[in-house]
Biopython code that builds the backbone (N, CA, C, O; Angstrom):
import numpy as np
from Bio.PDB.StructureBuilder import StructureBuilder

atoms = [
    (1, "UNK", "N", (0.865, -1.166, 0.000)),
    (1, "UNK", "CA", (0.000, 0.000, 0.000)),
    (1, "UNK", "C", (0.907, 1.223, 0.000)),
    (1, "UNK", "O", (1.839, 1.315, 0.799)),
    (2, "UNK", "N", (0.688, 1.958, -0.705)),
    (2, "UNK", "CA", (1.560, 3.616, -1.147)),
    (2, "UNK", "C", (1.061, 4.470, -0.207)),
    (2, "UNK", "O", (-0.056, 4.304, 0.282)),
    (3, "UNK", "N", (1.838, 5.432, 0.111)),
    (3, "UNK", "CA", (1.212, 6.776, 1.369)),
    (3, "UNK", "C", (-0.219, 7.425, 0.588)),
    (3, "UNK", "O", (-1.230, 7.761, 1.206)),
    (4, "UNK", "N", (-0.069, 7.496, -0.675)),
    (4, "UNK", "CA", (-1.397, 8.059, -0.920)),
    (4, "UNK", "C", (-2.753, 7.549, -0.537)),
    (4, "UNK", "O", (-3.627, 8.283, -0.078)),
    (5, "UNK", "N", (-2.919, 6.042, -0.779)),
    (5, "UNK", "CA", (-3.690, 5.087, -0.203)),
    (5, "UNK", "C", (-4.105, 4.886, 1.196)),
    (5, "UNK", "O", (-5.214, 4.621, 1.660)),
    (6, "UNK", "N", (-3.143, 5.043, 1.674)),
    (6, "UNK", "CA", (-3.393, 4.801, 3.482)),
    (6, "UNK", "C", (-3.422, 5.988, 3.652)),
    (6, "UNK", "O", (-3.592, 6.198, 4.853)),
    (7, "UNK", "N", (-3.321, 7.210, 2.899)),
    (7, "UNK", "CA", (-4.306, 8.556, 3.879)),
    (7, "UNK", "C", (-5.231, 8.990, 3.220)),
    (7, "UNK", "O", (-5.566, 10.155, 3.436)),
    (8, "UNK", "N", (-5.893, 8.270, 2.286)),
    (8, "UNK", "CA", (-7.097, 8.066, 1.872)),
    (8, "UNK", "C", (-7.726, 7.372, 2.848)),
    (8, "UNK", "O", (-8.386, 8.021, 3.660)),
    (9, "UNK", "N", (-7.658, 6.054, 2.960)),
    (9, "UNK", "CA", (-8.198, 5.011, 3.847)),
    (9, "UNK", "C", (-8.136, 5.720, 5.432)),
    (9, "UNK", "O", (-9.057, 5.441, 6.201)),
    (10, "UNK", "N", (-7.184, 6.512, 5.833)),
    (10, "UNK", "CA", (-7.248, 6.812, 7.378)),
    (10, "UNK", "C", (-7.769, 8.148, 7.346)),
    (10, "UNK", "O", (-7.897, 8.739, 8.418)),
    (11, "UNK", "N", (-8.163, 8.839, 6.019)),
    (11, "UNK", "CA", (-9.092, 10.003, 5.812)),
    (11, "UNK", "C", (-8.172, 10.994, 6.095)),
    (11, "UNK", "O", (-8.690, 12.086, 6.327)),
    (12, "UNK", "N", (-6.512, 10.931, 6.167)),
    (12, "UNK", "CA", (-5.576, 12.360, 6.294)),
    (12, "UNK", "C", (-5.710, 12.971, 4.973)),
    (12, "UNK", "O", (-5.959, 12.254, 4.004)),
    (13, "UNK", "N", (-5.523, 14.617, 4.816)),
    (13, "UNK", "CA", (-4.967, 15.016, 4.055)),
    (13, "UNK", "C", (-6.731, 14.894, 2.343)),
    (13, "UNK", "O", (-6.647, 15.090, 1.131)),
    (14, "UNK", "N", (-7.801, 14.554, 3.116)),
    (14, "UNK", "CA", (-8.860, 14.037, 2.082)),
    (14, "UNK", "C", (-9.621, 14.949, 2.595)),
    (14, "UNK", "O", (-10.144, 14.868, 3.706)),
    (15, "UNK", "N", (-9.794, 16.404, 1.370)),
    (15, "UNK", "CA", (-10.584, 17.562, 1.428)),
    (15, "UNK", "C", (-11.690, 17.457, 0.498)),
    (15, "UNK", "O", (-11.560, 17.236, -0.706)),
    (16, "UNK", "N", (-12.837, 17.635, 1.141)),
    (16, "UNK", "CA", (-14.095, 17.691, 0.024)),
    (16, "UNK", "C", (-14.107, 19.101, -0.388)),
    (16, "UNK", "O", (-13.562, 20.026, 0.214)),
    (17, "UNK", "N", (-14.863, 19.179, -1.605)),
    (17, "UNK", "CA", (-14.786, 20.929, -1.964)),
    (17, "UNK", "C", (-16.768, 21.053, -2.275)),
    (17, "UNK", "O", (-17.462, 20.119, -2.676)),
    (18, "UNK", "N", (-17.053, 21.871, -2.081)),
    (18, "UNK", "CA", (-18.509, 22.608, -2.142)),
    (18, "UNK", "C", (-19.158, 21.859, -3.036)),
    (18, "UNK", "O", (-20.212, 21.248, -2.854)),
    (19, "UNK", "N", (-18.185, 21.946, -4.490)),
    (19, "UNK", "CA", (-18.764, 20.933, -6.005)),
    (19, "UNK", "C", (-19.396, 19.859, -5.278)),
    (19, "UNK", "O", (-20.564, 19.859, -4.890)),
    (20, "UNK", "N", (-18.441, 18.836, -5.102)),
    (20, "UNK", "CA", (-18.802, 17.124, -4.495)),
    (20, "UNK", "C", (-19.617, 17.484, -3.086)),
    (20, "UNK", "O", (-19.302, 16.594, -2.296)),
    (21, "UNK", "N", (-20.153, 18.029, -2.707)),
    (21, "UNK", "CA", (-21.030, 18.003, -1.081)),
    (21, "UNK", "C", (-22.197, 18.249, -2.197)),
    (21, "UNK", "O", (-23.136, 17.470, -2.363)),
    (22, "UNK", "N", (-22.022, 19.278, -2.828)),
    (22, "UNK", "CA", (-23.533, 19.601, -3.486)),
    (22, "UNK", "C", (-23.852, 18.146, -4.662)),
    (22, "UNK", "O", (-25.018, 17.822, -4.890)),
    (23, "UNK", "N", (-23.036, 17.622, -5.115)),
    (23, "UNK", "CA", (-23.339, 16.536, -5.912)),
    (23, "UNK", "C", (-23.616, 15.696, -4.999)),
    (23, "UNK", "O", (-24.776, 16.098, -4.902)),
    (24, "UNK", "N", (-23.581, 15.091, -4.439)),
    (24, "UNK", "CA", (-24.056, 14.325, -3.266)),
    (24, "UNK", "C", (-25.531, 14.761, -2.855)),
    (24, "UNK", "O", (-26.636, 14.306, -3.153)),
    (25, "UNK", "N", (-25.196, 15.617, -2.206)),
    (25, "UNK", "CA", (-26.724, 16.555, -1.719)),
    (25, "UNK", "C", (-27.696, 16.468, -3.260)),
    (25, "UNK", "O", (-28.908, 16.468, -3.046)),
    (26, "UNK", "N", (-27.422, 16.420, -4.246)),
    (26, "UNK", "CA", (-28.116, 16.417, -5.551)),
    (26, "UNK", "C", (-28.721, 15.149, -5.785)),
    (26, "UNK", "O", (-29.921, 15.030, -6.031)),
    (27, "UNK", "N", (-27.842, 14.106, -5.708)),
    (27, "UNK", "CA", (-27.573, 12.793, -5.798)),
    (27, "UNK", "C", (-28.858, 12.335, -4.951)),
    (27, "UNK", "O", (-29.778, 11.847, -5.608)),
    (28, "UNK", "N", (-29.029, 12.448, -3.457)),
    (28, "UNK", "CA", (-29.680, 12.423, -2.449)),
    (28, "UNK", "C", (-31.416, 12.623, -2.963)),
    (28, "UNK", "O", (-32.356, 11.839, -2.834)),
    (29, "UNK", "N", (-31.358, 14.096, -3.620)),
    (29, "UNK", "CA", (-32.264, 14.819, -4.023)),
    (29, "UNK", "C", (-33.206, 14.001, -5.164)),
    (29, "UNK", "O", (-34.346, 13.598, -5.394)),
    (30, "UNK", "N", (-32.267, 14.051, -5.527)),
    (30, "UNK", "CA", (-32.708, 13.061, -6.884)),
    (30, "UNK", "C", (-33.568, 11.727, -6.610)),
    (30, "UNK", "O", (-34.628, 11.358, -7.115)),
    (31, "UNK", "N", (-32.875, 11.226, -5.789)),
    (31, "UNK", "CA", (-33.380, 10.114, -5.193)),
    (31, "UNK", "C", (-35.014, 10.232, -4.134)),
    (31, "UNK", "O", (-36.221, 10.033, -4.274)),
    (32, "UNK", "N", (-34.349, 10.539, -3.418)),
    (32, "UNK", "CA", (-35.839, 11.008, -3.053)),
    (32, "UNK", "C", (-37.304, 11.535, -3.917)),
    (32, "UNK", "O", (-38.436, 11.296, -3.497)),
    (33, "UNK", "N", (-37.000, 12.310, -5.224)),
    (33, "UNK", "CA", (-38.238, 12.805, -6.567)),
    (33, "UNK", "C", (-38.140, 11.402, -6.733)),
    (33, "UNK", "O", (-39.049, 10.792, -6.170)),
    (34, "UNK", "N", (-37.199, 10.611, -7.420)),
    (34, "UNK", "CA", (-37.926, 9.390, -7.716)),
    (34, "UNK", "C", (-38.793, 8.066, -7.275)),
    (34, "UNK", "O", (-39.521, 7.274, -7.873)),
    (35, "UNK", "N", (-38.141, 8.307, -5.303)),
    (35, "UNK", "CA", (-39.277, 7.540, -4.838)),
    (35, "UNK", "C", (-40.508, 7.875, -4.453)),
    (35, "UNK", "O", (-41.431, 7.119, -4.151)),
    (36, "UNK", "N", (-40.476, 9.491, -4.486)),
    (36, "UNK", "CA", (-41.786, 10.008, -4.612)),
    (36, "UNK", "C", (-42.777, 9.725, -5.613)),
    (36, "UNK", "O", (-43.967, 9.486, -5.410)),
    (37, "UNK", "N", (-41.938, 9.794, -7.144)),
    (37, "UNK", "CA", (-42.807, 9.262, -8.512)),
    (37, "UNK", "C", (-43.526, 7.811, -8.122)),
    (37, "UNK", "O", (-44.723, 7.535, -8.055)),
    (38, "UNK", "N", (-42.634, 7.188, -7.947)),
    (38, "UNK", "CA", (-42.603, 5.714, -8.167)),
    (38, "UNK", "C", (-44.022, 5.042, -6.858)),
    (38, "UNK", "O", (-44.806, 4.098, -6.955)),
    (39, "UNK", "N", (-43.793, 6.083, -5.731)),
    (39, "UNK", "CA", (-44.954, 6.036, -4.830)),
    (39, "UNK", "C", (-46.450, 6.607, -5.486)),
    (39, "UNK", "O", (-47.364, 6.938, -4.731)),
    (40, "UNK", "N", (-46.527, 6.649, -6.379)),
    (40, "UNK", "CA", (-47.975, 7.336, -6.916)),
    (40, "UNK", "C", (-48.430, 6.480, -8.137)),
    (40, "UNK", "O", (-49.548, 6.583, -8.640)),
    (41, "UNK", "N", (-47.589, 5.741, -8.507)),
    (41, "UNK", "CA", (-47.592, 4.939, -9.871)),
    (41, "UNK", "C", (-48.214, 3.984, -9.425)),
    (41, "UNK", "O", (-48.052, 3.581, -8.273)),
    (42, "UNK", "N", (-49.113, 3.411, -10.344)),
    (42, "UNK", "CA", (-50.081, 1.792, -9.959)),
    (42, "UNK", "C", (-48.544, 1.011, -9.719)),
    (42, "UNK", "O", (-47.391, 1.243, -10.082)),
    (43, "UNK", "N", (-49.112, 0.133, -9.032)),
    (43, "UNK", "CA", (-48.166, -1.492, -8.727)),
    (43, "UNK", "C", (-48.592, -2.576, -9.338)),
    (43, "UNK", "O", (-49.383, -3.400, -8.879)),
    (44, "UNK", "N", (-47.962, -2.589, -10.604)),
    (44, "UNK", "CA", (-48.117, -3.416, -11.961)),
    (44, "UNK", "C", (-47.625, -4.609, -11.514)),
    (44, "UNK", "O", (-47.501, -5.268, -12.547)),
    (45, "UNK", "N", (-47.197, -5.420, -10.402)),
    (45, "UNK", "CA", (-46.764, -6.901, -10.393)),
    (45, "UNK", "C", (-48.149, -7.379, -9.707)),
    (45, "UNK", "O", (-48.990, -6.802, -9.017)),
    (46, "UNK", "N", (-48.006, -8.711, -10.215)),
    (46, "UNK", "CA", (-48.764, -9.561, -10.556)),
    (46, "UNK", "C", (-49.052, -10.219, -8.816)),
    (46, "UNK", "O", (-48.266, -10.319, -7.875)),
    (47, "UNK", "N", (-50.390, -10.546, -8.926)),
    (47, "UNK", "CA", (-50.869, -11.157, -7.679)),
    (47, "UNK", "C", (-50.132, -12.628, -7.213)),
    (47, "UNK", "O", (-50.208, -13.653, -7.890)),
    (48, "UNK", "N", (-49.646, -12.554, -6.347)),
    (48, "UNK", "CA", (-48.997, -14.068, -5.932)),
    (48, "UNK", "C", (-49.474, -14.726, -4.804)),
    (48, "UNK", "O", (-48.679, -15.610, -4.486)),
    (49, "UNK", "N", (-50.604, -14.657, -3.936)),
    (49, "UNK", "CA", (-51.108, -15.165, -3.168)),
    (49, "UNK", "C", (-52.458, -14.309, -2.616)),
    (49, "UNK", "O", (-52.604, -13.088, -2.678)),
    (50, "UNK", "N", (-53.329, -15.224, -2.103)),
    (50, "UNK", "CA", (-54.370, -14.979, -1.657)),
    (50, "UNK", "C", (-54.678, -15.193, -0.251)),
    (50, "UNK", "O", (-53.886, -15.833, 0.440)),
    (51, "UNK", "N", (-55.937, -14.640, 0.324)),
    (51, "UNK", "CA", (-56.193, -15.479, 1.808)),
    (51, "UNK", "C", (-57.704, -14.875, 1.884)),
    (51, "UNK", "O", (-58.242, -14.040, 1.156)),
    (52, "UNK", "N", (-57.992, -15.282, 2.535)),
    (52, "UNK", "CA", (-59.398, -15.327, 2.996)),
    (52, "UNK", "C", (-59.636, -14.866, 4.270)),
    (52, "UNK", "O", (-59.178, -15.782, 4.954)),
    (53, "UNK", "N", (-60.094, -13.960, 5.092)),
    (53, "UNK", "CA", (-60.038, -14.043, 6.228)),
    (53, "UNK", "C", (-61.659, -13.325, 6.633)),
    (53, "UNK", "O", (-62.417, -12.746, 5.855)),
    (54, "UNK", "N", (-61.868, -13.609, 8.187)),
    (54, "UNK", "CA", (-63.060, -13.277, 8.674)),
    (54, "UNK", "C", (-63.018, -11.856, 8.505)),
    (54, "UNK", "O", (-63.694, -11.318, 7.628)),
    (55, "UNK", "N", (-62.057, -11.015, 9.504)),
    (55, "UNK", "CA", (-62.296, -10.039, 9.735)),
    (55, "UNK", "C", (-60.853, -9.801, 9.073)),
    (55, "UNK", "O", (-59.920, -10.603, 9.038)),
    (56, "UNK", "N", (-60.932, -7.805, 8.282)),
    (56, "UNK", "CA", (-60.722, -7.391, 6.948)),
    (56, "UNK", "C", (-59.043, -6.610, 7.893)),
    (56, "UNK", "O", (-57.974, -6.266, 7.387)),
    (57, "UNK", "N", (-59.494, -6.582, 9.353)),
    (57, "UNK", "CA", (-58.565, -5.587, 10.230)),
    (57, "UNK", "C", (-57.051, -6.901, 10.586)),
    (57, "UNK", "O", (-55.944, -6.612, 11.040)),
    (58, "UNK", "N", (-57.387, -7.811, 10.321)),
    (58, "UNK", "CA", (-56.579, -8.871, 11.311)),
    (58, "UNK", "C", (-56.096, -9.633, 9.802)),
    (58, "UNK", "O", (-56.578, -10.745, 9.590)),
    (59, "UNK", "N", (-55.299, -9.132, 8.923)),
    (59, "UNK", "CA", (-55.042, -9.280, 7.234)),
    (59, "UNK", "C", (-53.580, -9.642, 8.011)),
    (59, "UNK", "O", (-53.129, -9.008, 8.966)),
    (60, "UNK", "N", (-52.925, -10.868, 7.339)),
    (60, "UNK", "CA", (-51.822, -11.070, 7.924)),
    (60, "UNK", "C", (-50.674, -10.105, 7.366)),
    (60, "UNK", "O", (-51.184, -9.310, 6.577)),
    (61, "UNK", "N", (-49.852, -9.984, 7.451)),
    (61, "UNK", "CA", (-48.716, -9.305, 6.810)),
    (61, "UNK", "C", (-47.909, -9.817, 5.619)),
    (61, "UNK", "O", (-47.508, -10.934, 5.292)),
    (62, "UNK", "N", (-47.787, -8.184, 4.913)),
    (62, "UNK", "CA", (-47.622, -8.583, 3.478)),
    (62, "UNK", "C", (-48.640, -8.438, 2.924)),
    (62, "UNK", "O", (-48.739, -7.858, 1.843)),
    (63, "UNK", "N", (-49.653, -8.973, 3.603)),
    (63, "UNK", "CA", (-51.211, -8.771, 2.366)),
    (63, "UNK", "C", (-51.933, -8.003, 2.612)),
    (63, "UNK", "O", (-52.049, -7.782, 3.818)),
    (64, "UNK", "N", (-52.872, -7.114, 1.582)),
    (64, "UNK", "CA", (-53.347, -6.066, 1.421)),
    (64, "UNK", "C", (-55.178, -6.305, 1.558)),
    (64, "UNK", "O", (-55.768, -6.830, 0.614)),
    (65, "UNK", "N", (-55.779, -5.955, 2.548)),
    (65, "UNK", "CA", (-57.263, -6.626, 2.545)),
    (65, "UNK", "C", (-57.822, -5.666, 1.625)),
    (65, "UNK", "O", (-57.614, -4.460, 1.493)),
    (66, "UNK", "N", (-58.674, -6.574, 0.941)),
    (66, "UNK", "CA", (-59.903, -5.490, 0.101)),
    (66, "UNK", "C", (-61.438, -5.551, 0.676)),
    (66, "UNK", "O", (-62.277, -6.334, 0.231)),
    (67, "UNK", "N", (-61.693, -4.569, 1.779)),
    (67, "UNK", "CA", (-62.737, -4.725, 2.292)),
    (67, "UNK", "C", (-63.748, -3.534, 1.556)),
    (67, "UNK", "O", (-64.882, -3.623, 2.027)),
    (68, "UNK", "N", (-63.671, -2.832, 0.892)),
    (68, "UNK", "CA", (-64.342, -1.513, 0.482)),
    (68, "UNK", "C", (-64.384, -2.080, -1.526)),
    (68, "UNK", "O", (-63.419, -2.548, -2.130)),
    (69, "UNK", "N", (-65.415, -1.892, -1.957)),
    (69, "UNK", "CA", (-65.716, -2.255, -3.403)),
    (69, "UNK", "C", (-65.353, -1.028, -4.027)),
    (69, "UNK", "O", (-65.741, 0.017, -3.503)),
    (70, "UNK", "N", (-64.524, -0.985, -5.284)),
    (70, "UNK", "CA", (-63.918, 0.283, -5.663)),
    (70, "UNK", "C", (-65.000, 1.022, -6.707)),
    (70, "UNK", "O", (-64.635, 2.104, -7.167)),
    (71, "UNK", "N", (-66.153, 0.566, -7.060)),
    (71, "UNK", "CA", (-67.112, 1.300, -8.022)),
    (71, "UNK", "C", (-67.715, 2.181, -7.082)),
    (71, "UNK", "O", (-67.458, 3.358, -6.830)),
    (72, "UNK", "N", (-68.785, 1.198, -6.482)),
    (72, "UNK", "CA", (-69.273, 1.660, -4.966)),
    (72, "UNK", "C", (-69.410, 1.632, -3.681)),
    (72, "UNK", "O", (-70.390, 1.514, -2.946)),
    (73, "UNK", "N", (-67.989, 1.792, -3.454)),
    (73, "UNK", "CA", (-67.512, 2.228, -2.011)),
    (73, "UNK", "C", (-68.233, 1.228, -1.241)),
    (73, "UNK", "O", (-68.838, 1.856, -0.372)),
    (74, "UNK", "N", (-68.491, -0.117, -1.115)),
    (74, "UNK", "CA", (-69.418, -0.514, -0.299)),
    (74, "UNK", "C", (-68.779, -1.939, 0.396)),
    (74, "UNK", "O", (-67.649, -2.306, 0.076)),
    (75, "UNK", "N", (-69.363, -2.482, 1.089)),
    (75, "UNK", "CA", (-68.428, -3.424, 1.940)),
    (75, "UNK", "C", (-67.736, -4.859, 1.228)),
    (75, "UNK", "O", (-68.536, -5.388, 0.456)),
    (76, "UNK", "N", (-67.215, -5.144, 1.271)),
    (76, "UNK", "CA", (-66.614, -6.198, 0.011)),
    (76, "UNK", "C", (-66.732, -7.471, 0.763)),
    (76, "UNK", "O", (-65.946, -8.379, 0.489)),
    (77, "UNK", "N", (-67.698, -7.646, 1.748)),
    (77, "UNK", "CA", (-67.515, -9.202, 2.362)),
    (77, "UNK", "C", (-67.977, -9.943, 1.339)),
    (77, "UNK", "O", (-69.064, -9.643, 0.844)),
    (78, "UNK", "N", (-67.298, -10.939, 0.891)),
    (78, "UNK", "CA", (-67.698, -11.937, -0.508)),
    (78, "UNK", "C", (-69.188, -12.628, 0.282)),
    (78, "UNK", "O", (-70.211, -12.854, -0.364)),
    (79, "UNK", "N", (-69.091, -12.822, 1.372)),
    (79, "UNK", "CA", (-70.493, -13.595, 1.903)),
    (79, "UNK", "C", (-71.421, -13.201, 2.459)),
    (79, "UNK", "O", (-71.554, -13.452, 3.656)),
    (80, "UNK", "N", (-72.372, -12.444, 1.754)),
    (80, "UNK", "CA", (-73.060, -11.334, 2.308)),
    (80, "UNK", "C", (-74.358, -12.435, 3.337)),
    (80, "UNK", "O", (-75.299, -12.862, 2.667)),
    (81, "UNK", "N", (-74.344, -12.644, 4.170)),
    (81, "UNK", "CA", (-75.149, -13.522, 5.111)),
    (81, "UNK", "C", (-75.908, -12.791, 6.129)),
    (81, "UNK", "O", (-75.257, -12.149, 6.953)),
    (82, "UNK", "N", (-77.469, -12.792, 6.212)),
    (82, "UNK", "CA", (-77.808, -12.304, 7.225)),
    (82, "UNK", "C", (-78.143, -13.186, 8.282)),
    (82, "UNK", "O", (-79.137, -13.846, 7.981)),
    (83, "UNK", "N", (-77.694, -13.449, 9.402)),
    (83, "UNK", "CA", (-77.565, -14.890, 10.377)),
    (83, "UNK", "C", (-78.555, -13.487, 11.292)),
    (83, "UNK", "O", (-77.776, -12.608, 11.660)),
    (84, "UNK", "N", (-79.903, -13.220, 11.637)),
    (84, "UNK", "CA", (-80.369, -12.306, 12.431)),
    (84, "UNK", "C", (-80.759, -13.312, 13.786)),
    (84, "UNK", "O", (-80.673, -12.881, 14.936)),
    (85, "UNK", "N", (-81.288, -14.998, 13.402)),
    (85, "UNK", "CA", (-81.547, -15.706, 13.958)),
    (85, "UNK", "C", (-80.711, -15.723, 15.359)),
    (85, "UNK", "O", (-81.189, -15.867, 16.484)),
    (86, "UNK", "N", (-79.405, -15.548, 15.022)),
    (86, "UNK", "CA", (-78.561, -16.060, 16.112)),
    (86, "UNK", "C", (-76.947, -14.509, 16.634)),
    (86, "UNK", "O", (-75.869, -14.417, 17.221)),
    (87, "UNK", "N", (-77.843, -13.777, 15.941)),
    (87, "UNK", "CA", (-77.357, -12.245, 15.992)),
    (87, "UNK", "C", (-75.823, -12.265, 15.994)),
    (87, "UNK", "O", (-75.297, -11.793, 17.002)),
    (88, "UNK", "N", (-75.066, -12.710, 15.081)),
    (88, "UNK", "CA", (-73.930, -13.007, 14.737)),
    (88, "UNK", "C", (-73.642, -13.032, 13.545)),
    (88, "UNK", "O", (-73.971, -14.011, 12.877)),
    (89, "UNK", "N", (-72.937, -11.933, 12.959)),
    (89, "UNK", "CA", (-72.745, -12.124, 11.570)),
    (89, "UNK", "C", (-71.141, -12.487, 10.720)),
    (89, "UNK", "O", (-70.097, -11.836, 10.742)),
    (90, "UNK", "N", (-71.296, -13.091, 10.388)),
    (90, "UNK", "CA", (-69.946, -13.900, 9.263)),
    (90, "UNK", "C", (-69.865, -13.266, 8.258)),
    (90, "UNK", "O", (-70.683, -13.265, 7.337)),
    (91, "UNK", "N", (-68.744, -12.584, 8.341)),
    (91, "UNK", "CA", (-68.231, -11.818, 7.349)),
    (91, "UNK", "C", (-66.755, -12.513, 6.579)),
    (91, "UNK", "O", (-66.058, -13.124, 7.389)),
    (92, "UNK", "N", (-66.252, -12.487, 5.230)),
    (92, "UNK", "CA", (-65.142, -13.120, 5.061)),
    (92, "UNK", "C", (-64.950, -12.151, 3.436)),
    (92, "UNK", "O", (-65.732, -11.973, 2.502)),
    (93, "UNK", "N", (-63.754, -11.762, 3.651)),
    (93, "UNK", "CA", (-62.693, -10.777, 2.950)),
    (93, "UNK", "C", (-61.236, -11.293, 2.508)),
    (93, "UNK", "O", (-60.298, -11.881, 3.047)),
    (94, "UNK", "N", (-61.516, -10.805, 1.345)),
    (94, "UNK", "CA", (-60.069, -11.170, 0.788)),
    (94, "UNK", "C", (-58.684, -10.183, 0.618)),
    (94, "UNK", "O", (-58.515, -9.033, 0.213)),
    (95, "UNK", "N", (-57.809, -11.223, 1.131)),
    (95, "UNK", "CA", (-56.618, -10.332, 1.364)),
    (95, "UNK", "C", (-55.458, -10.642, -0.015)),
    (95, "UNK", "O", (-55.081, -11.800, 0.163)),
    (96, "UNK", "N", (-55.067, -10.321, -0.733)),
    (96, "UNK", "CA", (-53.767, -10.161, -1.704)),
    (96, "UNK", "C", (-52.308, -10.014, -1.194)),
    (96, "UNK", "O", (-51.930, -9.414, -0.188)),
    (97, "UNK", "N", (-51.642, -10.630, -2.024)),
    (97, "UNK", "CA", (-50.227, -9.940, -1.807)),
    (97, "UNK", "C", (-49.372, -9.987, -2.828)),
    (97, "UNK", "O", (-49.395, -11.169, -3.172)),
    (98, "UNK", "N", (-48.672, -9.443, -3.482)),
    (98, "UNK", "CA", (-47.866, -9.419, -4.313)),
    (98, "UNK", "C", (-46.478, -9.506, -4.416)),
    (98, "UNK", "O", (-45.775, -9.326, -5.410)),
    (99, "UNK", "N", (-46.075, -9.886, -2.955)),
    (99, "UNK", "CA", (-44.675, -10.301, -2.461)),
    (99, "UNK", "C", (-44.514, -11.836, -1.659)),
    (99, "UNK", "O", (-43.494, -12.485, -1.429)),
    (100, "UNK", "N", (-45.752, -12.084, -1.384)),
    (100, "UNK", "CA", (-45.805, -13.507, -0.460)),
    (100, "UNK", "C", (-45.963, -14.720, -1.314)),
    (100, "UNK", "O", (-45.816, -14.473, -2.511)),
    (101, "UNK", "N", (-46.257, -16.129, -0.985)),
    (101, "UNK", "CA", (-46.639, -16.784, -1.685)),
    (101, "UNK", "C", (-45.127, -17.515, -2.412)),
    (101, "UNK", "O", (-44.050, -16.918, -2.386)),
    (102, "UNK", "N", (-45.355, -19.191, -3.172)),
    (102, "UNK", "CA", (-44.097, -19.315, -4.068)),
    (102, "UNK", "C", (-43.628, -18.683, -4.842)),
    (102, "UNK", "O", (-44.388, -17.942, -5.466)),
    (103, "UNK", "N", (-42.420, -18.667, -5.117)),
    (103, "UNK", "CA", (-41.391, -17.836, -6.050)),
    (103, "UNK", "C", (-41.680, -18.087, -7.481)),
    (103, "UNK", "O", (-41.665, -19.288, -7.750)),
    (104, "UNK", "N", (-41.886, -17.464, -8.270)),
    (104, "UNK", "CA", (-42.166, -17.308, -9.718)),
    (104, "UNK", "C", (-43.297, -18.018, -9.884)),
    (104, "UNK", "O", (-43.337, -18.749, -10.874)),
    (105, "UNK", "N", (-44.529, -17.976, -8.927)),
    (105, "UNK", "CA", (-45.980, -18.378, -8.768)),
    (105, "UNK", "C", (-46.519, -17.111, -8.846)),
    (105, "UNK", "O", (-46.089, -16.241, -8.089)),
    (106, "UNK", "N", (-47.605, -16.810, -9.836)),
    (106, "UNK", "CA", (-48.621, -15.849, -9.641)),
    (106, "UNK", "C", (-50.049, -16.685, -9.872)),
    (106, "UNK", "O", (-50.301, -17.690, -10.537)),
    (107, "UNK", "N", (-50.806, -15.894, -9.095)),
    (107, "UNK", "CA", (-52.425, -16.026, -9.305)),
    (107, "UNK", "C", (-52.500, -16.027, -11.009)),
    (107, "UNK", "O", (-51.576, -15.347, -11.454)),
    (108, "UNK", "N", (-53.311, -16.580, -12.021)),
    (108, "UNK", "CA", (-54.026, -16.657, -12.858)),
    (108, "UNK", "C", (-55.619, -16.609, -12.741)),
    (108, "UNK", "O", (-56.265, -15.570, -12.877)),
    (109, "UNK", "N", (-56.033, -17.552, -12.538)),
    (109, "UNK", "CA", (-57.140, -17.517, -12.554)),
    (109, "UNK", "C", (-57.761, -17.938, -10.967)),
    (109, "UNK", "O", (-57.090, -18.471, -10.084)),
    (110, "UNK", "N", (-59.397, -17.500, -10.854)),
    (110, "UNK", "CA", (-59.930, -17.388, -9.415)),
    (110, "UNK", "C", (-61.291, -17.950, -9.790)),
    (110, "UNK", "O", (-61.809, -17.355, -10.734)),
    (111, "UNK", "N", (-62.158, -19.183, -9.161)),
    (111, "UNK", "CA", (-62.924, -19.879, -9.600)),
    (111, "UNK", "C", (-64.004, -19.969, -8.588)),
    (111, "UNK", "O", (-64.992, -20.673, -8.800)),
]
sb = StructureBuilder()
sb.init_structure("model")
sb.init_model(0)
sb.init_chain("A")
sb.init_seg("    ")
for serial, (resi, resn, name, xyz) in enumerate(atoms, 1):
    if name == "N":
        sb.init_residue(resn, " ", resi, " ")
    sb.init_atom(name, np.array(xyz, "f"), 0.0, 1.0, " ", f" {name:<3s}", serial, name[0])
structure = sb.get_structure()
């Protein structure tokens, strides 16, 4: 190892100048607009697992519940049941995920 090297590495004699702080700081900048974009953009990957669950609040992790119908806003329990008999109602909601599930497995079709 040459003296130039080891006071690089032990940080002697290694002056930043205004240019490189602001390229950095730019660099930074930059980064941040694009995860801002990228946060507003639909999430085009493909469904890879499903679940079913009673209640829409208790969605395991990773998966995204769809309890609200997106035309009209209205409750998305797939089993619309009125049990008045026994004043208990069964509700069951589906949860998605697009990161869980086997590896290079996506949902196709739902029957």
């Amino acid at each position: 190892m040459n003296k130039a090297s080891k006071h690089i590495q032990s940080g002697i004699g290694v002056t930043t100048s205004p240019t490189a702080v602001n390229a950095v700081g730019a660099l930074s900048t930059q980064k941040n607009v694009i995860n801002s974009i990228m946060s507003f953009l639909p999430d085009n990957r493909p469904i890879t697992s499903l679940q079913i669950v009673e209640d829409y609040e208790k969605c395991p992790k990773n998966f995204t519940p769809v309890h609200r119908t997106y035309d009209q806003d209205a409750d998305a329990d797939l089993w619309r049941e009125n049990n008045i008999l026994f004043g208990r109602q069964t509700t069951r909601y589906l949860c998605l995920s697009k990161t869980e599930g086997l590896p290079e497995y996506v949902v196709e079709t739902l029957k």
